[in-house]
VMD Tcl script that draws the C-alpha trace (Angstrom):
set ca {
  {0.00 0.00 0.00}
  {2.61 2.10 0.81}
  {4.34 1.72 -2.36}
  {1.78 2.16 -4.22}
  {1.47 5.68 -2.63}
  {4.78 6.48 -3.20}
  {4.56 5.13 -6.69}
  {1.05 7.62 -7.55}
  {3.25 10.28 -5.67}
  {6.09 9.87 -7.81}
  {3.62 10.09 -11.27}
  {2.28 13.10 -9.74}
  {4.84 15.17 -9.52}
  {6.60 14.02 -13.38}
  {3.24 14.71 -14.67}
  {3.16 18.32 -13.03}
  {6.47 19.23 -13.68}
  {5.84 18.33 -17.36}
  {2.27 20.47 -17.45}
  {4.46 23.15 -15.66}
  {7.09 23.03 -18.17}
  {4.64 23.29 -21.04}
  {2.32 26.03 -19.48}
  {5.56 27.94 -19.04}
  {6.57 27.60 -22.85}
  {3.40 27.84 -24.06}
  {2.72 31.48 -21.96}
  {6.42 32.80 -23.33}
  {5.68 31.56 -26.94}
  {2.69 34.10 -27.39}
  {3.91 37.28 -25.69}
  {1.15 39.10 -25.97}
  {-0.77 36.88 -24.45}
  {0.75 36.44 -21.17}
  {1.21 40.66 -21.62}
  {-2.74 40.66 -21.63}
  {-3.73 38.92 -18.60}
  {-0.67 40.16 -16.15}
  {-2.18 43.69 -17.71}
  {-5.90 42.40 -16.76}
  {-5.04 40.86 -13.16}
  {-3.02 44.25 -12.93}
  {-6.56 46.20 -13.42}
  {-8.11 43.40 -11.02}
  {-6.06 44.19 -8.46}
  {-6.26 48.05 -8.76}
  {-9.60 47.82 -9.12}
  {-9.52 45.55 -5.47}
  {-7.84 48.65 -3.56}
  {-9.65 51.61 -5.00}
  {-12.68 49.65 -4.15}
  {-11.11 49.18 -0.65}
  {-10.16 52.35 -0.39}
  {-13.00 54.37 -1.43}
  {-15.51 51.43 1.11}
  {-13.07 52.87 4.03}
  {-13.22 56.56 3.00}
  {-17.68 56.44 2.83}
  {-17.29 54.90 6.37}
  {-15.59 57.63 7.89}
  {-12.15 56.33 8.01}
  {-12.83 52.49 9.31}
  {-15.10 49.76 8.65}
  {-16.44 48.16 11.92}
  {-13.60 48.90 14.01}
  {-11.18 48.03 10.68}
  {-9.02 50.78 10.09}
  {-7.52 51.85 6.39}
  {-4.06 49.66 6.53}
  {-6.19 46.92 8.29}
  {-8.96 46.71 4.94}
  {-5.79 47.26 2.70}
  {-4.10 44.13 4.34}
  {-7.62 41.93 4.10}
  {-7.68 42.95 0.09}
  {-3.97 41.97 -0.40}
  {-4.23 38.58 1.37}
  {-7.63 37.38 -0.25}
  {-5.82 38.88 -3.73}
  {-2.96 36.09 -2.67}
  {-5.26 33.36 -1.98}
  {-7.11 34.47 -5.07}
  {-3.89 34.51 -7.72}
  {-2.79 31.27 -5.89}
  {-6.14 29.88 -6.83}
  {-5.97 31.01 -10.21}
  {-2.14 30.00 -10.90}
  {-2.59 26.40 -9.83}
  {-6.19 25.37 -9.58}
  {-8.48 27.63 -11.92}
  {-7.63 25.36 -15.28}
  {-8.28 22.00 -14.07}
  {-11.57 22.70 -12.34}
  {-13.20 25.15 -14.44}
  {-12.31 22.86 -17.99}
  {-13.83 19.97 -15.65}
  {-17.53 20.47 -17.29}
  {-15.91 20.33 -21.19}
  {-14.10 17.50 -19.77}
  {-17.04 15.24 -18.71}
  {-19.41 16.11 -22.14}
  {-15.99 15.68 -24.78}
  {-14.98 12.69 -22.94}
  {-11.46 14.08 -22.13}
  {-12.18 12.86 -18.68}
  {-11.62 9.07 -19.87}
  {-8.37 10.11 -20.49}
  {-7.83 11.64 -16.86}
  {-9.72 8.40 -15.08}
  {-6.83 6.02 -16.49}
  {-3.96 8.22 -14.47}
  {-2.72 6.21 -11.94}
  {-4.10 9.41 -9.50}
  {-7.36 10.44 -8.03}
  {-8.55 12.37 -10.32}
  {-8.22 15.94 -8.55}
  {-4.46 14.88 -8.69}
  {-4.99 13.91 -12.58}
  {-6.56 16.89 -13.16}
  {-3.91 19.33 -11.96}
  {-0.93 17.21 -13.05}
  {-2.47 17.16 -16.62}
  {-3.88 21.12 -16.93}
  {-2.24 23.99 -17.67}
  {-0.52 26.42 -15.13}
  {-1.37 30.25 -15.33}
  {2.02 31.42 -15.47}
  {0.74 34.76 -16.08}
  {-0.51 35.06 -12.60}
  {2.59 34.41 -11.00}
  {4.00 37.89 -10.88}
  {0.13 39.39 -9.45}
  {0.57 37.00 -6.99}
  {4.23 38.14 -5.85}
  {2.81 41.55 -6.02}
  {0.16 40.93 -3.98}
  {2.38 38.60 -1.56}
  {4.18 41.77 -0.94}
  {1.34 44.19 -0.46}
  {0.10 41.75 1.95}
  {3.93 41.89 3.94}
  {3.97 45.51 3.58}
  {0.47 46.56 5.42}
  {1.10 43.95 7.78}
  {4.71 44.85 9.14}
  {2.75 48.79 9.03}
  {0.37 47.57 11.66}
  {3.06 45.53 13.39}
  {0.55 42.42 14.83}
  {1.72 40.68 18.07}
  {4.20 38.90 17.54}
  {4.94 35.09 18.82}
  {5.60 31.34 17.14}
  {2.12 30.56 17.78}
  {0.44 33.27 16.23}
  {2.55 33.41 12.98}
  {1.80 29.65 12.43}
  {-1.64 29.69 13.37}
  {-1.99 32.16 10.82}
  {-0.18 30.40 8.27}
  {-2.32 27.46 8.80}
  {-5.30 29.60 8.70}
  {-3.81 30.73 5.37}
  {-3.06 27.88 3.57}
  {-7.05 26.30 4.80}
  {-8.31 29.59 3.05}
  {-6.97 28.97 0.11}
  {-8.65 25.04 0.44}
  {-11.50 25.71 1.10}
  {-11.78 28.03 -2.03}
  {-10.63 25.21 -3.92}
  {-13.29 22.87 -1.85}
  {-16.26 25.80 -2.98}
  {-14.91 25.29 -6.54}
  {-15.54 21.48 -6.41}
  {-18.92 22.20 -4.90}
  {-19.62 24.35 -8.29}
  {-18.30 22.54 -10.82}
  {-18.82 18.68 -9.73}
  {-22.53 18.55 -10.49}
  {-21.19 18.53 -14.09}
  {-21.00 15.02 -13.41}
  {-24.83 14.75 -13.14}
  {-26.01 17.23 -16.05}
  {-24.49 17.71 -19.56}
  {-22.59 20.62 -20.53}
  {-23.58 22.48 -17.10}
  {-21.62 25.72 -17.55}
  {-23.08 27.47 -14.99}
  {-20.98 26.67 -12.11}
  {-18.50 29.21 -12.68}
  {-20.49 31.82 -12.78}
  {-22.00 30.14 -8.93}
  {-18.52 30.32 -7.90}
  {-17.39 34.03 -9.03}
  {-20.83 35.09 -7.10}
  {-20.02 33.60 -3.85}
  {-16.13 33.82 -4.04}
  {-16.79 37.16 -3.24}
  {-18.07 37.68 -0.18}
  {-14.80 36.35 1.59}
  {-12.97 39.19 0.45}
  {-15.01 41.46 3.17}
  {-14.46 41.67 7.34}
  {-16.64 39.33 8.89}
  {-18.18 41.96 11.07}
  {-19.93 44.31 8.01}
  {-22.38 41.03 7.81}
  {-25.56 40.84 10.08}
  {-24.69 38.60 13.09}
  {-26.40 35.54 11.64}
  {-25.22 35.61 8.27}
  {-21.35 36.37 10.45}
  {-22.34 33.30 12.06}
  {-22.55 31.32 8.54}
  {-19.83 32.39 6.46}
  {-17.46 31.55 10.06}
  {-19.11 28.31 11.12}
  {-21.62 26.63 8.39}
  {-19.87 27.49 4.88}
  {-16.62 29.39 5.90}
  {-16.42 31.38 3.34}
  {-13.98 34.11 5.67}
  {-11.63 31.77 6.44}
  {-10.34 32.48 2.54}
  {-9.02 35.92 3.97}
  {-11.26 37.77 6.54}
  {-10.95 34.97 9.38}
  {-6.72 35.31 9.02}
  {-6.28 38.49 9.09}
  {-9.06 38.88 11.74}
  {-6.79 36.62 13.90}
  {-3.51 38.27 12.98}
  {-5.28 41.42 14.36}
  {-6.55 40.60 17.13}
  {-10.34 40.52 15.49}
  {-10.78 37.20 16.70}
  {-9.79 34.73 19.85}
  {-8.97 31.37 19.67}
  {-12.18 29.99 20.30}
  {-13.96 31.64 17.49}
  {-10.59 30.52 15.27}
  {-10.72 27.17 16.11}
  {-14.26 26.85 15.38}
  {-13.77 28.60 12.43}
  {-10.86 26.04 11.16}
  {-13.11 23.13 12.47}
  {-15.66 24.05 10.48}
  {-13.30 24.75 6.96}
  {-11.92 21.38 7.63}
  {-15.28 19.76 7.55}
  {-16.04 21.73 4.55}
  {-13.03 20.49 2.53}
  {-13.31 17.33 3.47}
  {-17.24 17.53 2.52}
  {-16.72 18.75 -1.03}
  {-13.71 15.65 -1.29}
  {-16.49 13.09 -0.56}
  {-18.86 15.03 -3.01}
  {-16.62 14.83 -5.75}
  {-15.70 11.46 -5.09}
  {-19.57 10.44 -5.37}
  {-20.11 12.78 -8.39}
  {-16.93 10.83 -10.24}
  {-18.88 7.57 -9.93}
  {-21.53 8.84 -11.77}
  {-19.21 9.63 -14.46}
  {-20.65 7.05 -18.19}
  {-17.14 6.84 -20.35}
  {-18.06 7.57 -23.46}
  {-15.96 4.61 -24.78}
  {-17.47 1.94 -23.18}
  {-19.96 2.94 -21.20}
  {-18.77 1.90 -17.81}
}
mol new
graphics top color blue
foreach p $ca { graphics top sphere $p radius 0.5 }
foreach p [lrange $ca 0 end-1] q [lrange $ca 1 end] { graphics top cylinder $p $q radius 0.2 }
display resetview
């Protein structure tokens, strides 16, 4: 068993580092491609902080208790988790509804992976995100070392952890949207379900009426993508509510594993019908 872990592990990661290689040529063979979308996820961002910005200004200088530098440092960290999203995970998942109606996904059931692992080993990589997500990687350092947080182990890694489940359960609401593919031909609309509710992460949990708080922290954690983080790393929320919080995001990604799982059986090949 073990080997045979090590052996799927080992596939993996030659099969990524191939897709890797050929996103990267691909991206630097038409120029003016990858010069378009760093140019659009440029405006994106912008967009993101004048937004911000302007929210904070209408407020009187401070949303909730928020201050400027804090709602700057909430925008850059969901923009990370979002650009991380979209480098590594936005191809595979959002090509997975062509996949299941042009019978690609044959192709990715005879990987010697589960097929979230086929899927990103065998998609394309959005090298043209890469340098948006440095930038906002270093927007996010920036307002943070401004507001100088407490400091100590313990809170840096609990925020790291709180981090890198953000970004998971993003990829777990994307699964959510785009598995029932499995079940109806051609569904398309998932995507557009996904942009709609991606959103609301992006904002402090506090600017939400206390039951709807309550939700997006505890039911379907949507603010543990950015708002639940940062609301730790500044002193917006105690351990308690955290750990809840991360409870509940690990129940969530786990959830939408066991949904995709179920919606892959479902899956007719379109060679032989199994």
């Amino acid at each position: 068993m073990k080997q045979q872990t090590a052996s799927s592990q080992r596939s993996f990661f030659r099969i990524y580092r191939q897709a890797l290689s050929n996103s990267a040529g691909v991206m630097l063979a038409y120029r003016s491609n990858l010069i378009f979308f760093f140019l659009f996820e440029s405006f994106f961002l912008t967009s993101s902080f004048l937004g911000a910005g302007l929210g904070v200004s209408l407020a009187g200088g401070s949303i909730n208790g928020w201050s400027r530098d804090q709602v700057f440092a909430l925008t850059a960290l969901n923009g990370v988790s979002h650009q991380f999203f979209v480098c590594f995970f936005i191809a595979p998942l959002f090509n997975l509804p062509e996949y299941v109606w042009n019978g690609r996904m044959d192709y990715i059931l005879q990987k010697p992976l589960h097929p979230l692992l086929a899927l990103m080993a065998t998609s394309e990589i959005m090298i043209s995100n890469v340098p948006n997500f440095a930038i906002n990687l270093a927007l996010a350092v920036y307002f943070i070392l401004k507001i100088a947080p407490p400091s100590g182990a313990s809170v840096w890694l609990a925020f790291g952890l709180l981090g890198s489940l953000g970004i998971a359960v993003r990829f777990a609401l994307a699964i959510f949207c785009m598995a029932p593919a499995f079940f109806a031909e051609r569904l398309v609309e998932g995507e557009d379900g996904f942009w709609s509710i991606v959103g609301t992460g992006r904002f402090p949990t506090s600017v939400f009426p206390r039951a709807v708080e309550r939700i997006m922290l505890y039911v379907i954690p949507l603010s543990l993508m950015a708002a639940v983080p940062a609301g730790f790393l500044f002193n917006r929320l105690d351990w308690q509510q955290v750990a809840m919080a991360g409870t509940s995001g690990c129940f969530f990604v786990v959830g939408s594993l066991l949904f995709f799982n179920w919606a892959v059986r479902s899956y007719k090949s379109v060679n032989s019908g199994l």
